[in-house]
N, C-alpha and C positions, 0 to 999 in steps of 0.2 A: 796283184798289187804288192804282194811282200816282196823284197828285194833280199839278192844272197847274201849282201851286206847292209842289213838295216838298221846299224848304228845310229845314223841323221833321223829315221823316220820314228825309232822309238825313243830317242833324247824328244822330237816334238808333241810326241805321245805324251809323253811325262810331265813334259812342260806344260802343256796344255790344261792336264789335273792338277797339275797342282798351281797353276797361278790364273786359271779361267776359269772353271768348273768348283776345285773346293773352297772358293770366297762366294759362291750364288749358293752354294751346299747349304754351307755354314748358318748362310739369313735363310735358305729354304725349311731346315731342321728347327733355326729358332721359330719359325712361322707353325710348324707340326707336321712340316711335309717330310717324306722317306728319304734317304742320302742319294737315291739315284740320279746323275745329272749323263751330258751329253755335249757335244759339242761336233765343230762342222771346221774342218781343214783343208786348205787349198793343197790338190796333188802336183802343183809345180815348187811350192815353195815351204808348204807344211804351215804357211803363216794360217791365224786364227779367223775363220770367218765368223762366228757365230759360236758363243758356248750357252748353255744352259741347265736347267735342274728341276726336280721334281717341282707341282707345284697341285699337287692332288688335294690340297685341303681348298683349293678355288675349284678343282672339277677332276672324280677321280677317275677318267682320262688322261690327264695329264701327266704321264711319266715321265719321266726326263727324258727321254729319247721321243715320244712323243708330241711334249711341248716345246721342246726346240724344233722339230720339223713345223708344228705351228708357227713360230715364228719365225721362221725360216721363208717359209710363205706370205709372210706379211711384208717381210722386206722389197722396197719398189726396184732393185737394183742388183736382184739377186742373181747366182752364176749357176750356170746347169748343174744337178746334179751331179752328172758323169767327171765332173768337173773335180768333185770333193771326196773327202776320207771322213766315215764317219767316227765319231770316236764313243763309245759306251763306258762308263763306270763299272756296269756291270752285264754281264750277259744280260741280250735283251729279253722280256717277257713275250711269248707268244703275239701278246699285241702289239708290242713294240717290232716285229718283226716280221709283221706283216705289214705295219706303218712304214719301216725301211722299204719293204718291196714298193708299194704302191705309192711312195714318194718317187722311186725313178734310183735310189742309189745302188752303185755295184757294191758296194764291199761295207764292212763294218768291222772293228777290232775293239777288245773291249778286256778291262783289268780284274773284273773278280767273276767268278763262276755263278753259275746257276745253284751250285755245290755252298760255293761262300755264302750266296745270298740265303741260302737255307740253315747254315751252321754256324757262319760268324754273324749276320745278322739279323738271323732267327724271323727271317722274311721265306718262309716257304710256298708261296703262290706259286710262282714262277713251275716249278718243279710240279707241283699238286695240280696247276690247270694244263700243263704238260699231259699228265697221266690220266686226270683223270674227264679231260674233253678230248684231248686228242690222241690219248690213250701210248702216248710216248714216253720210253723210259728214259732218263737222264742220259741226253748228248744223244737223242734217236731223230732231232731234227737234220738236215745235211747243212754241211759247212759249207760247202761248195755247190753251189748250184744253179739253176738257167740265170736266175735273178742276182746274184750277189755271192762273193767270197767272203767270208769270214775268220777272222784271227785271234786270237788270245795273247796278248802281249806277252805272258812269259815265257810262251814259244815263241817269241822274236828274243826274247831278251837272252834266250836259251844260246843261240844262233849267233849273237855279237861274238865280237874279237874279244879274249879273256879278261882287258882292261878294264874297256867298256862294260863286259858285262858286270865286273864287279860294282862299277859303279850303277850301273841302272839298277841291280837285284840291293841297293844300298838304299837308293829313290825309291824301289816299290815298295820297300820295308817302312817309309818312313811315311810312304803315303796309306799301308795298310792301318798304322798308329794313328793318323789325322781318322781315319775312317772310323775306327772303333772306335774313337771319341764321339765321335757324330751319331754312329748306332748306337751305344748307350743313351746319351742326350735325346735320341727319339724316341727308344722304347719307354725310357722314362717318363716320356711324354704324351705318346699315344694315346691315351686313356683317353686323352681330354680333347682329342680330333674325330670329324665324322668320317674319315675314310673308312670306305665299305669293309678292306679288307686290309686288316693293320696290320 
């Protein structure tokens, strides 16, 4: 899926966070749910099929990558998986990535780490049901494998022409700041939600 010049795929990458996923963030955080959102892009044109966001304080299932495949499936009119690029906020959890498999998608690329989700947003599930159900240290699931490829956008962003990449490592910085505003604003807030594991 990643291309040697992936300039167009991570300008839509970016665009995508920042003008589909963090405005559903923004009301999902005021609501008491976690920053994680998701989103579904067509691999001929990168345009938006479907974006989405946490919404664990309705059912804590619903992860953002999880409840967008929900409703993903709800739609009457919808285009084969094989069809789309999925996009993650952040490394998917365990369940989130087993939900990728068993919806049918090849690939998934995604902007903060397993790492981030544990140190800047002081969310360490991901990593801890990692280790300690499936006994995995951080980055011991495979990136590549029967089911799906997987990408970390700053290794695309790595990989642009020096132009571009100045300008996109400009967008990721600016969408790391929208972010930390968001996790502040939640942990602030969690006290006063039932999610099982805040």
């Amino acid at each position: 899926m990643s291309e040697r010049h992936p300039e167009r795929l991570v300008d839509a990458l970016l665009t995508t966070i920042e003008h589909h996923i963090l405005p559903l963030t923004r009301a999902g955080v005021g609501a008491g749910n976690k920053v994680f959102g998701a989103a579904l892009l067509d691999k001929k044109d990168y345009s938006v099929v479907l974006a989405g966001t946490n919404n664990e304080t309705e059912n804590p299932l619903w992860h953002g990558e999880v409840h967008t495949i929900k409703t993903f499936y709800e739609l009457k009119d919808r285009p084969n998986t094989s069809e789309l690029i999925f996009l993650s906020t952040h490394e998917p959890c365990s369940m989130c990535l087993s939900a990728i498999t068993w919806a049918g998608f090849d690939n998934f690329f995604y902007f903060f780490s397993h790492e981030n989700s544990r140190d800047a947003f002081s969310i360490p599930h991901d990593l801890k049901i990692l280790k300690e159900v499936f006994t995995l240290e951080p980055g011991g699931y495979r990136r590549t494998n029967a089911f799906w490829h997987s990408e970390h956008i700053a290794d695309l962003i790595a990989v642009c022409d020096a132009t571009a990449r100045a300008e996109f490592q400009a967008r990721a910085d600016a969408i790391r700041v929208d972010y930390a505003k968001l996790s502040d604003a939640y942990q602030g807030g969690k006290s006063r939600n039932a999610i099982p594991l805040k």
